[in-house]
C-alpha positions in Angstrom: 64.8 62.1 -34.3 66.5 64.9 -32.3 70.2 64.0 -30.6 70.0 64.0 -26.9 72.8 66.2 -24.7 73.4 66.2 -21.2 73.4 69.9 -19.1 76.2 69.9 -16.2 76.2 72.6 -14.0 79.4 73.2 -11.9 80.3 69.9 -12.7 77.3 68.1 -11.6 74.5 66.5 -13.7 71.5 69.1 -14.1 69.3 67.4 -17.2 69.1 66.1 -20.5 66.8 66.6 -23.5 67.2 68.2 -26.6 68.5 71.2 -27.3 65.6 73.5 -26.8 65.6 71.6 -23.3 69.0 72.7 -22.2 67.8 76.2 -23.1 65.3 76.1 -20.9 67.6 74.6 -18.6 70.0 77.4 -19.3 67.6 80.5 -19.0 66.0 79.1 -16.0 68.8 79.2 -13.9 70.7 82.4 -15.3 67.5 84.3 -16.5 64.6 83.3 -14.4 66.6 82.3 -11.1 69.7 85.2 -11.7 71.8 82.2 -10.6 70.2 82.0 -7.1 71.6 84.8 -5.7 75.8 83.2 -7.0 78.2 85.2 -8.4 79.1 82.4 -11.4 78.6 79.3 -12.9 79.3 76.6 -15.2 77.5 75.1 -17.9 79.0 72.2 -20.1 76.2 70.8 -22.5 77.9 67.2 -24.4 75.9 64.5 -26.0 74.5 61.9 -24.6 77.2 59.0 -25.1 79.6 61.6 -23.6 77.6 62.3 -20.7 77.1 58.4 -20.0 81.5 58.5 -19.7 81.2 61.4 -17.5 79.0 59.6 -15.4 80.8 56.8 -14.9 84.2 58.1 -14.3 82.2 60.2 -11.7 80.9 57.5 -10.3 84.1 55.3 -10.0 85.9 58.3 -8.3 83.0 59.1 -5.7 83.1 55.3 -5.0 87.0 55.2 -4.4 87.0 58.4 -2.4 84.7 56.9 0.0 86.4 54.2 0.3 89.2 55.6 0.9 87.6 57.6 3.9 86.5 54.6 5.3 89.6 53.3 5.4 91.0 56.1 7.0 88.8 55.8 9.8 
């Protein structure tokens, strides 16, 4: 069985698969795409049990930024 990873692209989730995925992933968007016209970007590939963490903390801090908006208001 292959390991899963998780592609993040500037910081945001892009996919997950297996490796040959986020080589597609990869060459799609730099290769194929030339990075959509963008002067950089950021790749982090992780496994998947670090990508579920990532998520989550992600998640927590979207939630308490909006929260805080909306008390701010």
């Amino acid at each position: 069985m292959s390991q899963t990873y998780a592609c993040f692209l500037n910081g945001k989730f892009y996919g997950a698969g297996n490796l040959e995925y986020m080589n597609e992933l990869f060459r799609d968007y730099v290769v194929n795409s030339e990075m959509y016209g963008k002067g950089e970007c950021a790749f982090r590939i992780t496994s998947q049990e670090k990508a579920r963490e990532i998520l989550i903390n992600e998640t927590i801090n979207n939630n308490y930024e909006a929260l805080k908006r909306m008390e701010d208001e």
